[in-house]
C-alpha positions as CSV (number, residue, x, y, z in Angstrom):
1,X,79.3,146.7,111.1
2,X,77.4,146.1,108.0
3,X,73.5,145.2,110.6
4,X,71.3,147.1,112.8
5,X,70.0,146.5,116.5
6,X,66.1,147.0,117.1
7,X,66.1,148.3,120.1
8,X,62.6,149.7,122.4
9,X,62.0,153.1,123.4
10,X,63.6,153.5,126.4
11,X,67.1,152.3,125.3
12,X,66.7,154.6,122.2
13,X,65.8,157.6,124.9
14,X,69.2,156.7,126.8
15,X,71.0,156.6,123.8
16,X,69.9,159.8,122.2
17,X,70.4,162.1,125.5
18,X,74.0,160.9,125.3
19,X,74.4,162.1,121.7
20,X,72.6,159.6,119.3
21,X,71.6,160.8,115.9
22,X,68.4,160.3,115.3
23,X,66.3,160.4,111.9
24,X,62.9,160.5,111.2
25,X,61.8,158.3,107.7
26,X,58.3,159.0,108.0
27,X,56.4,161.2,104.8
28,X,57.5,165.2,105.3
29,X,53.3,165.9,106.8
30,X,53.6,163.0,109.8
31,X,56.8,164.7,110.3
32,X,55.7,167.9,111.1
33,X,52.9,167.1,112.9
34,X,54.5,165.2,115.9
35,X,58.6,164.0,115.6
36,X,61.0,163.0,118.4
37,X,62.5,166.0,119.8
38,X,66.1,166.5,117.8
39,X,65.2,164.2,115.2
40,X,65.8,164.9,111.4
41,X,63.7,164.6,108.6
42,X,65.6,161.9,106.1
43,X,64.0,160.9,103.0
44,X,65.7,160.1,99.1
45,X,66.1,163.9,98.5
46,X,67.9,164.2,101.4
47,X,69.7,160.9,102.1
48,X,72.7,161.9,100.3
49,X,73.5,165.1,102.0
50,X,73.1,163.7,105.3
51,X,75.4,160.8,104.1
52,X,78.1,163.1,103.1
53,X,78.0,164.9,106.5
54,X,77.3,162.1,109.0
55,X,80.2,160.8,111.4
56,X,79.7,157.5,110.9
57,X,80.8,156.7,114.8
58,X,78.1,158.7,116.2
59,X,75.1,156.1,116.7
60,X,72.2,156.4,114.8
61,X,69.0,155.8,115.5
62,X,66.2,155.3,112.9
63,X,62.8,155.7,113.6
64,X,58.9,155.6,111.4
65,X,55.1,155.0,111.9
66,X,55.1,151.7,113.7
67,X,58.8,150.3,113.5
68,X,58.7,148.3,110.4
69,X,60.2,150.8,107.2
70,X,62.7,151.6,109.4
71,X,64.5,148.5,109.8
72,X,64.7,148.6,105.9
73,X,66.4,151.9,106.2
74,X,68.4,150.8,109.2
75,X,69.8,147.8,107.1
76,X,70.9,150.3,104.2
77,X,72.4,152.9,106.5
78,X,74.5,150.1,108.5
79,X,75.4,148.7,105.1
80,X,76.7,152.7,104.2
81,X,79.2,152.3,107.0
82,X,77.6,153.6,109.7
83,X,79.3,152.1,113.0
84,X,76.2,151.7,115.3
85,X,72.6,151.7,113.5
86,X,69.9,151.1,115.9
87,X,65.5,150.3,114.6
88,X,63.4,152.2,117.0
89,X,60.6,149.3,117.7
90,X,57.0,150.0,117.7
91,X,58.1,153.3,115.7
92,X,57.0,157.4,116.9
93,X,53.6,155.8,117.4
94,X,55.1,154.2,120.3
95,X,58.1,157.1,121.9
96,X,55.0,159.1,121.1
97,X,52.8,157.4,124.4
98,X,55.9,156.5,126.2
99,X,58.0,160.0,125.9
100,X,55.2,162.9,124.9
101,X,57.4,165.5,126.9
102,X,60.1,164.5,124.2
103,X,57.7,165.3,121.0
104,X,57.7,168.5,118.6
105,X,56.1,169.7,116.2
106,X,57.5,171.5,113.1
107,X,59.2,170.9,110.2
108,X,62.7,171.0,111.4
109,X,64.4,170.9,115.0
């Protein structure tokens, strides 16, 4: 699979309590002030490490601000080889109303 799905909160929410990757593209400040519980921090410092550790079968879900940057990153991890790349629409801003109970705060999980 060389695409990505967009897919809306609640199907990224099913996804990631059965085992979904998810990472978290936003600057490393946004980060730690609110992320999806679980989520990693992924950014060009950092892509390449988590590239070289991934299972590319496990699905991955890619999330930012509003749900835009991420399909970019979404389309570059799909092209990687990643088997199952999903877009979180309408971005944290959006899990953030629909899930709080499902938001942390930190720099890492």
């Amino acid at each position: 699979m060389s695409d990505f799905k967009r897919i809306p909160p609640q199907q990224a929410h099913a996804l990631r309590e059965q085992g979904a990757v998810v990472v978290d593209i936003r600057d490393p400040q946004s980060f730690s002030n609110g992320h999806i519980s679980g989520s990693q921090h992924l950014d060009n410092h950092s892509l390449p490490d988590f590239i070289a550790k991934a299972d590319f079968d496990q699905p991955l879900i890619v999330t930012c601000y509003h749900g835009n940057s991420s399909q970019n990153a979404a389309a570059y991890l799909a092209h990687q080889g990643f088997a199952e790349v999903y877009s979180l629409d309408g971005g944290f801003e959006l899990w953030h109303r629909e899930f709080p109970q499902d938001v942390s705060r930190g720099d890492t999980e």
